[in-house]
Structures are given as structure tokens and as C-alpha cells.
N, C-alpha and C positions, 0 to 999 in steps of 0.2 A: 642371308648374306651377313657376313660377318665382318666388324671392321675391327682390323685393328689397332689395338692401345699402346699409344705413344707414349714418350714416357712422363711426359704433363699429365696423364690422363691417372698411371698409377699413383704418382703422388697423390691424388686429389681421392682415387678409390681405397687406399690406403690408412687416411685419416675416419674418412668413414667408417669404413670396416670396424677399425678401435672403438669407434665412435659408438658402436651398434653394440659389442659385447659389452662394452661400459653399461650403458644401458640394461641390457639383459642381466647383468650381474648387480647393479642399482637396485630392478626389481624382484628381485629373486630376497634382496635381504628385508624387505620388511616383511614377506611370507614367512621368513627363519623369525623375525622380533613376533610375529601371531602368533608361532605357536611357542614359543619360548612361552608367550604369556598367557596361554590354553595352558599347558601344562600348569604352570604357577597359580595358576586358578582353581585348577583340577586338585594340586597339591593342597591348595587350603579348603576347599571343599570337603576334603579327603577327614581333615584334622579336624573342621567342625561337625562333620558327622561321627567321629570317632568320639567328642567331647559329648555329643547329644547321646550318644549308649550310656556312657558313664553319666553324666546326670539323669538320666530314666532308672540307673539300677537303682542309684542313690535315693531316690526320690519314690523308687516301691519299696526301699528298704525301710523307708520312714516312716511310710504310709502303714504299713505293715506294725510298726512301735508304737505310732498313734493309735491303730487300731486295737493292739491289745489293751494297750493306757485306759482307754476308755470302756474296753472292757471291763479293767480292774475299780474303776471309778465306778461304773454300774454296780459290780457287785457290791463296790463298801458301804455303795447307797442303800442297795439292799440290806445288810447285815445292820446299818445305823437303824433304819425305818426300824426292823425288827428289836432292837434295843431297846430303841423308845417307846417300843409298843411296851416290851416285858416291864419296862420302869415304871411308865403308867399305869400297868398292869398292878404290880409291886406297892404303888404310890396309894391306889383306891382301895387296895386289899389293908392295905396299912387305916386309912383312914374311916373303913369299915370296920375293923376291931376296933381303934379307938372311941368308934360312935357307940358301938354295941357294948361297951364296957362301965358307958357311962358317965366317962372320965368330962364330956360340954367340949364346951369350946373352949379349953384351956391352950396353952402355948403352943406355938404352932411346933412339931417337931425339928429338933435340930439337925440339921443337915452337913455338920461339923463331918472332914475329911469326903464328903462326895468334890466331886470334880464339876465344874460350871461348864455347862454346855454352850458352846461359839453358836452364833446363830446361823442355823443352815443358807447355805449359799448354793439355789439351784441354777443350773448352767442352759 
């Protein structure tokens, strides 16, 4: 059975009505503000991963520099060690003729124009 609507009754269904799409439309926009700010998240998400590739190339690129560096350190250590062996070498060969010659324990020999050796600094 149906009754019906006077027209007190539309005024009053009327306001409602507005009432309810207000509503529906109220929550409708903070679902648009979550994802507005999902995206803006995603957006920067986006850009610190893109900054983390670039600092990883940077960072094998280096790694890579230091690696030969120390390479090149290795080997000079090597080539010094050897140096020092032949000067030694050079040093006792020198002070074996002067003993076998005869010459005593006269003046130490002059060492005028050799270069003075820094004192090694191992790492």
C-alpha cells in the first residue's frame, strides 16, 4: 500500500536527498587526496631509486681506481724492495774490494750526489 506525498512530505525528502549526495561526494574526495598522495610517493620513490643506480655506478667506478692504485703501489713496492736488494748488493760488493785491497778501515766512502732514502712506510 502506498501512501501518498503531500507536499510537506517533498520539502522535507528533498533536503535529504541533497543531503546524501553531499555526502557521497564529501567521501569520494579524500579517496582522490590517497591517491593523489600514492602517486607523489611513488613519484619519489621512483627518483631515489634512479639516484641509488647512479651512486652504485659511481661507487664500482671508484672501486675499480682504487683497485688498480693499489695495484700500482704493489708493484712499486716490489721494484723498491728489489732496488734495495741490488744497492745492498752493490754496497757489500763495494766493501769487499775495499777490504781485499787492503786499503783498513780508512774513511768511510763518500756518498756525495746519491739520493737519501725516506723511510719506508708500510700500509
Amino acid at each position: 500500500m502506498r501512501v501518498p506525498l503531500r507536499g510537506n512530505s517533498w520539502r522535507l525528502l528533498l533536503p535529504a536527498a541533497l543531503l546524501f549526495v553531499l555526502l557521497c561526494l564529501a567521501a569520494s574526495a579524500p579517496a582522490k587526496d590517497l591517491e593523489e598522495k600514492l602517486h607523489s610517493t611513488q613519484g619519489k620513490l621512483s627518483h631515489v631509486r634512479d639516484s641509488q643506480s647512479a651512486l652504485a655506478a659511481t661507487i664500482a667506478e671508484q672501486n675499480h681506481a682504487i683497485d688498480s692504485m693499489i695495484g700500482e703501489v704493489s708493484a712499486l713496492r716490489q721494484r723498491q724492495a728489489a732496488v734495495e736488494s741490488e744497492l745492498s748488493a752493490k754496497h757489500d760488493e763495494a766493501a769487499g774490494r775495499q777490504a781485499s785491497s787492503g786499503a783498513g778501515p780508512g774513511p768511510a766512502p763518500s756518498r756525495a750526489g746519491s739520493v737519501a732514502r725516506a723511510p719506508r712506510r708500510d700500509l
